[in-house]
N, C-alpha and C positions, 0 to 999 in steps of 0.2 A: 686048422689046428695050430699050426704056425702063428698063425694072425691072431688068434685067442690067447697062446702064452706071451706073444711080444707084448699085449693088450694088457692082462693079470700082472706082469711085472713092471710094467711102463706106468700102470697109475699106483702103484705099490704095491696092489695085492699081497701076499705074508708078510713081508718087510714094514709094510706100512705103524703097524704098532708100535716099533722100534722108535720110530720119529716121538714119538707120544712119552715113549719111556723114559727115554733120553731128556726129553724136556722135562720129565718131572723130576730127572737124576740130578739136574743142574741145579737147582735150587733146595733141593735136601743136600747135595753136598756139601751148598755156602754156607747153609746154617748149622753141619754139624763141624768144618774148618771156622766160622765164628764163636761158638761152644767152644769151642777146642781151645781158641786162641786166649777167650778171656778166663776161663778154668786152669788154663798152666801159668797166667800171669797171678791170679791170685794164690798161689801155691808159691811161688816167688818172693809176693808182697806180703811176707809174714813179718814184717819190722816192727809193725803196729803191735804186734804179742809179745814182742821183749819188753821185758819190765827193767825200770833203775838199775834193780838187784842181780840183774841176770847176768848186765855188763860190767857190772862191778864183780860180779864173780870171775866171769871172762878176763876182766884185766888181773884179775888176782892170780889166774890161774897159769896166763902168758906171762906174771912174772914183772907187768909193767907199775904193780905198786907192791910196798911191804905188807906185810900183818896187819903193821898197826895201822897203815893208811886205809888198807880193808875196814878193819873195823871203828874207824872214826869216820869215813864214808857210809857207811851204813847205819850207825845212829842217825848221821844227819837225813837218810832217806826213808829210815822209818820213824 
């Protein structure tokens, strides 16, 4: 009986599947940390959706132009 369980666990017997499991966890991992990685960089790289008008609002609003500079900048943009 002895010789039978050292035998069932020495070549893997229950445990055995775990090897199997594991190897398939490794590789759905990397691809859902590579998902990951370039999904939060695109949520970052939003610069491309500010328009002219947006930053010109932006500096109007920080104060770094006047009124009129606002609105002689924005004729020229549209």
């Amino acid at each position: 009986m002895r010789q039978l369980c050292f035998e069932y666990f020495n070549r893997g017997g229950m445990f055995r599947w775990m090897g199997g499991g594991l190897m398939m966890l490794f590789p759905i991992l990397l691809i859902v940390l590579i998902f990951y990685f370039f999904n939060k960089n695109d949520k970052n790289n939003n610069i491309e959706n500010v328009t002219p008008l947006d930053i010109l609002k932006k500096r109007y609003a920080r104060g770094e132009i006047t009124k009129q500079e606002f609105e002689d900048m924005k004729k020229d943009i549209q």
